[in-house]
N, C-alpha and C positions, 0 to 999 in steps of 0.2 A: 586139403580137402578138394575133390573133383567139381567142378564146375558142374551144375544139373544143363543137362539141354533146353536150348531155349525153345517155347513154344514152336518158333517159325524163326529160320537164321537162312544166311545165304553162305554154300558150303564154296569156299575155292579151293584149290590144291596146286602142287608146282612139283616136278622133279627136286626143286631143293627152294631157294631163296629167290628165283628171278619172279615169282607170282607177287611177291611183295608189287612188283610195279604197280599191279593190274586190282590189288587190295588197294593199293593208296588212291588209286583214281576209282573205286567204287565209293571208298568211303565218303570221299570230294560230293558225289554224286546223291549219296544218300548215305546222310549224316544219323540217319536214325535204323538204320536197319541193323540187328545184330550180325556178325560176323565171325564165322570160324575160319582158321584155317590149316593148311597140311600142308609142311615140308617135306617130301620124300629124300631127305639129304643124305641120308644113308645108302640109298641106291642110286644118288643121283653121278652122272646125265643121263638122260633116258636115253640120249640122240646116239648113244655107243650101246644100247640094248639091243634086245631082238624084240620084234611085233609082240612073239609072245609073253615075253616079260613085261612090256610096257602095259598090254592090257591087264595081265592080270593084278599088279599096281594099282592102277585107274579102277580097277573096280572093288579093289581091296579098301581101298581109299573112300570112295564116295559110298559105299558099304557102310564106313563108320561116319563123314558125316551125314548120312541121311538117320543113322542111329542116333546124334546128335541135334538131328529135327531140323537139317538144311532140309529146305523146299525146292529150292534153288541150287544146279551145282556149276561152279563155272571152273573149266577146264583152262584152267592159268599156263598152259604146257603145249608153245606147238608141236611137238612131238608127240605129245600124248592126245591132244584134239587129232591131229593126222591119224594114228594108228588107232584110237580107243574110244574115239565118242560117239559113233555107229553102236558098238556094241552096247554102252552106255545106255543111249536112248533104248535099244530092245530090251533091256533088263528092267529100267526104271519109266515105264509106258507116263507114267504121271507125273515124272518130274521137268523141269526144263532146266535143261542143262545146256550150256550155253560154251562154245569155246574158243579159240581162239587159231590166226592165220594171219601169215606174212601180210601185210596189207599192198597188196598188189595192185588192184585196183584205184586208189588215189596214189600211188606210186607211177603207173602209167598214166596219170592225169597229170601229175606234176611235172613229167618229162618232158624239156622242151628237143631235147637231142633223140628222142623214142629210145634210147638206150637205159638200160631198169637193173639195178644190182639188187641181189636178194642176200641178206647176210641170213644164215640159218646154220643148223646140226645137219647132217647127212641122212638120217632119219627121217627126218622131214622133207628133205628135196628128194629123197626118193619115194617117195608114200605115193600110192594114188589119189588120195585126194591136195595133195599138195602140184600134184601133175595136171590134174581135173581145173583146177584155180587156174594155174597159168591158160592153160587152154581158153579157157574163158574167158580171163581179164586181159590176156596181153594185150589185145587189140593190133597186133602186127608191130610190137614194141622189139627190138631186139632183147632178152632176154638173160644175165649174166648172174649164174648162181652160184655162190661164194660156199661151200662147205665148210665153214668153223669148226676144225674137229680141236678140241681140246680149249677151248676158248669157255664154254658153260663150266666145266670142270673147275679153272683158272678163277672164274670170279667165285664161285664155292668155294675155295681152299685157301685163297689167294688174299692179301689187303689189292685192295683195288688198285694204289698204286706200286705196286712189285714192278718191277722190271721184264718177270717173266710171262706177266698179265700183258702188261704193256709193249711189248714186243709180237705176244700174239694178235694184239689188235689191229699192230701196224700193218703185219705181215697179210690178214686177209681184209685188212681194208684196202692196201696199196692197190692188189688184185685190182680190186674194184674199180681202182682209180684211172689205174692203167689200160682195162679193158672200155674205158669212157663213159660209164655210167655217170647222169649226174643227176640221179634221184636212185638212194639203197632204203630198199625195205627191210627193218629190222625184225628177222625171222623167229624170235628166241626172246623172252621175257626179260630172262638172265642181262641180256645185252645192252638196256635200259641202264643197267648203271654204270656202264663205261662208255653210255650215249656222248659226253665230252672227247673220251681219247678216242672215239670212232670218229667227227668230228672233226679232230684235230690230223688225223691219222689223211682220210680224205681230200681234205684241203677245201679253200676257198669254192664257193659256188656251185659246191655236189649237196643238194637237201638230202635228210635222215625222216623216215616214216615212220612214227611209233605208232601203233594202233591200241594202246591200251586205252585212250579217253573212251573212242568209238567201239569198246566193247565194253564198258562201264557202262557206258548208253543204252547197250541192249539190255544190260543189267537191269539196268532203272525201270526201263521197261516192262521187262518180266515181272520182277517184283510186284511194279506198282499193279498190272495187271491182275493175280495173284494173290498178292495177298495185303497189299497198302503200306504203309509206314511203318518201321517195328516200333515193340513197347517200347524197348530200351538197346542204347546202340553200345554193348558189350561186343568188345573184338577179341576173342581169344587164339591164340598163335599154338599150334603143336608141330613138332616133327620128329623123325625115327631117327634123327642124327645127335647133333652137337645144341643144348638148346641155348649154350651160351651165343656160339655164332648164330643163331637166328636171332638173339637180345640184339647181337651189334649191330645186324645187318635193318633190325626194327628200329632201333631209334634213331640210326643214321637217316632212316630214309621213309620209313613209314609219313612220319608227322601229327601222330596222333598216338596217345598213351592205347597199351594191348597188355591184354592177360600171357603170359606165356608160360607153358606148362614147363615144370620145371624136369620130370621125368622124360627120357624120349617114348614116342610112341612104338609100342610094341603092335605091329601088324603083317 
C-alpha cells in the first residue's frame, strides 16, 4: 500500500544515491521533520547530460514531491542546483527550495598555499553559476578544477571498494595533488562516500570540504521558519532505478531506519 502524503515533508532529490549524504545530515539536524526522498538512478549522472535533460528531471521530480506535500525542496545534485534551480524557483514562486554548490568559499578560507582544488562532474564546472561562485569566492586563490568524469557513475554501479572505483579516485585526486592544492572542495554529493579513498588518494596535509552539514543548516532554517517541527519523522526513500541498491546504499550509510518503496518510480 502507498504511503499517503504527509501534511508538510521536506522534498530532497539526487541524480541517483549521492543526496543520501545530504538526507543524513538533515535528519542529524532535524530529527522530527518528515522526509521524502528521490533517486533519479535510472538517469543518472546528470553531469554526462545536457542542460536540457537535467531540467526537465528537476522538475519532473519536485513535480511529484510537491504532489507528495514537500514544502521544502532541496536540490541534493550539483549538477542539477547549477543547471535547474532558477527554473525551479520561477515554477514554484512559494516554495523554498534550497540547493546545493562546491563549497568554495570556506575552501579559500582554509587555504594556507591560496591554491583551491574543486572535485566536481563537468557539468557543473561548466554551468554559469558554478563560474559566477568562483568569481566571487576565489578571492585571488589560484583556482584548480578537477572534472570527475565517470567517477558519480562508478560509485552508482560500483561496491565502493572495486578497483575500478578506486582507481578512478586516484586518478582525479592525484591531479589535484600534483597541481598543489591543499584544500579540494567536494563538488558532487556522490563523492561523500568515497570521502576516505579521496583522502587517502591526496595524501597527508591536503584538507577535504564537504558542504552537506552547512546545507542541512539552511535546511533547518527554512523549515523552522516555515512551518516548525514535523508531527512525525517518517523518511520514505523512492527512485526510478534499482530499489534494492538504494536498500544497500541506505543502510550502509543513512543511520536511521527509512521506508523504501519497493516498486521503481515511474516518472
Amino acid at each position: 500500500m502507498a504511503t499517503p502524503p504527509s501534511d508538510n515533508c521536506i522534498g530532497v532529490f539526487d541524480s541517483g544515491v549521492g543526496g543520501l549524504s545530504v538526507l543524513r545530515a538533515i535528519r542529524w539536524q532535524l530529527p522530527l521533520a518528515p522526509l521524502r526522498y528521490v533517486a533519479d538512478s535510472a538517469h543518472a549522472p546528470y553531469g554526462e547530460r545536457s542542460a536540457d535533460f537535467i531540467r526537465d528531471r528537476a522538475e519532473r521530480i519536485a513535480a511529484h514531491l510537491v504532489g507528495q506535500g514537500a514544502t521544502v525542496i532541496v536540490v541534493a545534485c550539483n549538477t542539477a542546483t547549477a543547471v535547474a534551480i532558477d527554473p525551479l524557483r520561477r515554477r514554484w514562486p512559494g516554495l523554498s527550495v534550497v540547493g546545493v554548490e562546491p563549497g568554495v568559499r570556506p575552501a579559500v578560507a582554509a587555504s594556507l598555499n591560496r591554491h583551491v582544488g574543486v572535485m566536481a562532474t563537468d557539468a557543473t564546472l561548466r554551468s554559469e553559476r558554478f563560474r559566477a561562485l568562483v568569481a566571487r569566492e576565489a578571492d585571488g586563490c589560484t583556482m584548480h578544477l578537477q572534472a570527475c568524469n565517470g567517477l558519480a557513475a562508478a560509485i552508482e554501479q560500483r561496491d565502493l571498494n572495486d578497483p575500478v572505483l578506486l582507481d578512478l579516485v586516484q586518478r582525479h585526486a592525484s591531479a589535484l595533488r600534483e597541481a598543489g592544492a591543499d584544500v579540494v572542495a567536494l563538488g558532487c554529493t556522490h563523492y561523500t562516500f568515497v570521502s576516505t579513498a579521496i583522502e587517502e588518494s591526496l595524501g597527508a596535509g591536503i584538507r577535504i570540504i564537504d558542504t552537506a552539514n552547512a546545507i542541512a543548516a539552511q535546511v533547518a532554517r527554512v523549515w523552522k521558519a516555515k512551518e516548525g517541527a514535523g508531527a512525525e519523522p517518517r523518511c520514505r526513500l523512492e527512485t526510478t532505478g534499482d530499489s534494492r541498491r538504494l536498500a544497500q546504499f541506505a543502510a550502509r550509510w543513512l543511520g536511521f531506519d527509512a521506508e523504501i518503496a519497493a516498486r521503481p518510480l515511474s516518472l
